[in-house]
N, C-alpha and C positions, 0 to 999 in steps of 0.2 A: 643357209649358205655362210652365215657369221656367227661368230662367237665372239663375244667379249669376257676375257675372265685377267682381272687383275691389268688390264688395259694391253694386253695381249691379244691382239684380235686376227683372225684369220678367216681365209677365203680359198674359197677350191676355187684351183687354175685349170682351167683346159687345155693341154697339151698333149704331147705324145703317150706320155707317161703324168696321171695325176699327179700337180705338185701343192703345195700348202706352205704360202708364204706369209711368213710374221714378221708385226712389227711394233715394236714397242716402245712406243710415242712419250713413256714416263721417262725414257733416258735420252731424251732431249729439250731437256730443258733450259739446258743453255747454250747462248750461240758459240759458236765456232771464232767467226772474228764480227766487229760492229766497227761504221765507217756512218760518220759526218755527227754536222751539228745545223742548228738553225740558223740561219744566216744567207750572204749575198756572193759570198766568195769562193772560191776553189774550194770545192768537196765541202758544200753548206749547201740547203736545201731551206726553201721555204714552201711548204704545203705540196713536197712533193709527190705525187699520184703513181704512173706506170712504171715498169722496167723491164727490157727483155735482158737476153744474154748471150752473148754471140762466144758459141765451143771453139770457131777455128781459130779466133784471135784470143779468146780468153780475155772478154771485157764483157763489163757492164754497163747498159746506157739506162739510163735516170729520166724521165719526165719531169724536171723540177719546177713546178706549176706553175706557180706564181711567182718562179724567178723567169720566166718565158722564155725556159731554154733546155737543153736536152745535157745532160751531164755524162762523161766517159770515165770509167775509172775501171780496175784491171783485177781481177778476182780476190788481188792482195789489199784492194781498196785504192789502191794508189792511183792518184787525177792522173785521166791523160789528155783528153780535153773536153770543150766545150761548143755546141754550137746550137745555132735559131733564134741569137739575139735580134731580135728587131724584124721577125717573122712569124715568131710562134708568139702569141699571149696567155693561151692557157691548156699546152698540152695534156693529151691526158695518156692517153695508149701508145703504145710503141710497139714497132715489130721488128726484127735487124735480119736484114739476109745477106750475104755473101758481098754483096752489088749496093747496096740499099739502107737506108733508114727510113722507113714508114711512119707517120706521127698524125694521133689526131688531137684537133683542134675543139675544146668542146666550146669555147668562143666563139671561134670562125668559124663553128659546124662546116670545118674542111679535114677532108685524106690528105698529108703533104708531104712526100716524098723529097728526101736529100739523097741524092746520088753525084758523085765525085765533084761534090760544093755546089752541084746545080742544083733546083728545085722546083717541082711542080706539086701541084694540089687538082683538086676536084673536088664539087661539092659546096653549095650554097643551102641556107637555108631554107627548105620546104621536104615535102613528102614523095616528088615525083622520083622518076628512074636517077640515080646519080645524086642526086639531092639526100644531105641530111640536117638531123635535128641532133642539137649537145649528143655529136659524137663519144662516147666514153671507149672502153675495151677495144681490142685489135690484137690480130695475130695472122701469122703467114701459113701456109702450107707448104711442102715440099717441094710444087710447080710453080710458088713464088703466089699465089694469088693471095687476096689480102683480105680479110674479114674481120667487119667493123659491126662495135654493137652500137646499131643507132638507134639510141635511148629515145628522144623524144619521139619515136617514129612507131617506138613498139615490135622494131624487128633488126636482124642481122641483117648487111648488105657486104655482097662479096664483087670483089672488084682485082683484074687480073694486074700483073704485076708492074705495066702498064696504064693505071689506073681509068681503066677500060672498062664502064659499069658491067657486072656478067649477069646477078639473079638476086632476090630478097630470099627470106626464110625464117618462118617464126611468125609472120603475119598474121592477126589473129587469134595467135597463139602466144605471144610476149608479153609480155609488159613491164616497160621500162628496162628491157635489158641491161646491167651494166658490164658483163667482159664475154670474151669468147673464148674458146681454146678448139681447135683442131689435133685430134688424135688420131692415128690410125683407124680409116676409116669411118670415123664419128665425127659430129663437131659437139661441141660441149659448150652450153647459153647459161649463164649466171641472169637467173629473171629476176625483178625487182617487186613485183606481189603478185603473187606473196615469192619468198625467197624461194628459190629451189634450182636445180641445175637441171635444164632439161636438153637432152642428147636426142642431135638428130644426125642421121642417115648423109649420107656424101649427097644425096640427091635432095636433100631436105624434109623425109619424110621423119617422123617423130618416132623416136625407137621408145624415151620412157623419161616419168622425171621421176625425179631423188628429190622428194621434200624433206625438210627439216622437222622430225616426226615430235622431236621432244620440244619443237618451239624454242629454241635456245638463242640460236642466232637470228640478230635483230639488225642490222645495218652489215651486210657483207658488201664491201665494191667493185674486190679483185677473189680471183679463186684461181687453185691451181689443183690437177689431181698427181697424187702420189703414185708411185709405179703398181698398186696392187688398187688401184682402182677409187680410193679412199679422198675426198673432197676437202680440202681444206680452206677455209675461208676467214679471210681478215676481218675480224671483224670492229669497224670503224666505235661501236658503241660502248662493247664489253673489254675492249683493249688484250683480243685475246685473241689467237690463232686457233680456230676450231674445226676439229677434225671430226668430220661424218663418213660414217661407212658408206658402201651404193647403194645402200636400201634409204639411207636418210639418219641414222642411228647417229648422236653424238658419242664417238668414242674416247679422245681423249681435247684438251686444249693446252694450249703452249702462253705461257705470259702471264701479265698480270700490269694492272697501272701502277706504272712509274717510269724512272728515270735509271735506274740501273743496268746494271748488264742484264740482256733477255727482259726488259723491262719492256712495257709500250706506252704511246699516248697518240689514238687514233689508228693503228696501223693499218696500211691503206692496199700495197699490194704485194703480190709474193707470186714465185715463178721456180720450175725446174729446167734445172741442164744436167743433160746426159754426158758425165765422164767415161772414158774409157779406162776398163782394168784390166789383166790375164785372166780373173778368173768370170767375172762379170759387169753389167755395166751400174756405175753408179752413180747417184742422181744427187743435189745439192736444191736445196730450196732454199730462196729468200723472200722472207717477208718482210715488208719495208714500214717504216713507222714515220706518223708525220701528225699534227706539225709543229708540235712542240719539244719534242724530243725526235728532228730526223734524223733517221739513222736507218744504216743497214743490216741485217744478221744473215747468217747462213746457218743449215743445218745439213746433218747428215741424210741421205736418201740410200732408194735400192732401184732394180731394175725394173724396166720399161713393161708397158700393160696394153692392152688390147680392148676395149668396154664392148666392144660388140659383137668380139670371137674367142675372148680368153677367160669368159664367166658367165654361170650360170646364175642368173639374178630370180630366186624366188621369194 
């Protein structure tokens, strides 16, 4: 199904007509733009963790960790505001919908929703229904329901947009999850041991995992996948953005430690948004670096992917 040659790698697409889309991960090597510094004050970050990114407004909200608050700022980088002083202590996940800001709490092992300055939550520490343990990762689905990786617990818990406990998943089967992603049709679990992304079923059944075959990546905390199916993961130890194909395959990495442009130290998460173009749609990745050098980068992407009807994984 893949090839790698010269960090060109491809993937047969299932469609009407077979297509073969490339991508070559050695011409992005540097970011696009980069936004903040360490610190306490507008567009400063200390140890900050999530970020989602809301297309219809064209912003980005921030988890800034251990400033215990959630940070807004506008695809140009530019602040727009700030809120969860004096409510949040140690955000981690973020999900933004239309209506909403979802956030979790890995202190308060709480879900806590901001909607038009109000705010509810759910969720105490333990293992029963509704109950979590150091909430990490979060993300919404298209009917608004919300899915959280709850790490101490060993599984995902999905919760309607309402925060209405609905079902667990991954029980069993987890371990120490740290982020989720929901794709068309799939949900996609960032496990914690050993590392590997394992994609299950809208109903929760297990379709398949993607280990890390070359042992490479060693601390991932956030992951995000590319539009042709391709795994990227921050990785917290190697200060490097590592891209594995769906088999497991390291194919290419983005960064290196330091302080420069494209540079990292820790970087912690990274997230795609679907632009619209006439000819196709295109995708923007941020991987976010903390906490020594926080900052934000963007890079360039391509179009949208399917994992569980748009390729044939042998």
């Amino acid at each position: 199904m893949a090839t790698n040659e010269s960090n060109n790698t491809k993937y047969t697409h299932k469609s009407t007509e077979a297509k073969e889309w490339e991508m070559d991960y050695a011409l992005k090597k540097q970011p696009v733009i980069a936004i903040g510094k360490i610190g306490w004050t507008t567009n400063e970050f200390n140890d900050a963790s999530g970020l989602a990114l809301s297309e219809s407004n064209q912003l980005i909200y921030i988890a800034d960790k251990d400033n215990g608050r959630i940070q807004v700022v506008t695809y140009e980088g530019n602040f727009v505001t700030s809120f969860g002083q004096g409510k949040l202590v140690h955000p981690w996940g973020i999900a933004v919908t239309e209506d909403y800001v979802s956030v979790t709490d890995y202190h308060l092992h709480t879900l806590i929703k901001f909607s038009d300055l109000k705010l509810r939550m759910i969720g105490t520490r333990g293992s029963e229904k509704g109950e979590l343990a150091y909430p990490r990762g979060l993300c919404s689905d298209y009917n608004g329901d919300l899915y959280v990786a709850d790490c101490g617990n060993n599984r995902v818990c999905i919760f309607t947009e309402n925060l209405t406990f609905v079902n667990c998943l991954g029980t069993q089967q987890l371990c120490y999850p740290r982020d989720v992603k929901v794709i068309p049709n799939s949900i996609a679990v960032l496990n914690g041991g050993p590392i590997c992304v394992k994609f299950y079923s809208r109903s929760g059944h297990l379709i398949y995992s993607c280990l890390d075959q070359d042992g490479i990546v060693l601390d991932p905390l956030f992951f995000c996948l590319d539009p042709i199916g391709n795994i990227l993961m921050s990785d917290f130890y190697y200060d490097k953005i590592m891209i594995l194909s769906p088999s497991g395959k390291l194919i290419h990495s983005i960064g290196r430690t330091g302080h420069g442009r494209g540079d990292f130290v820790e970087p912690c998460a990274s997230e795609s948004n679907e632009t619209k173009s006439s000819s196709l749609d295109e995708w923007l990745k941020y991987p976010m670096s903390k906490p020594y050098d926080d900052a934000y980068y963007s890079y360039d992407g391509e179009p949208e992917f399917n994992v569980e009807t748009d390729f044939v994984l042998t």
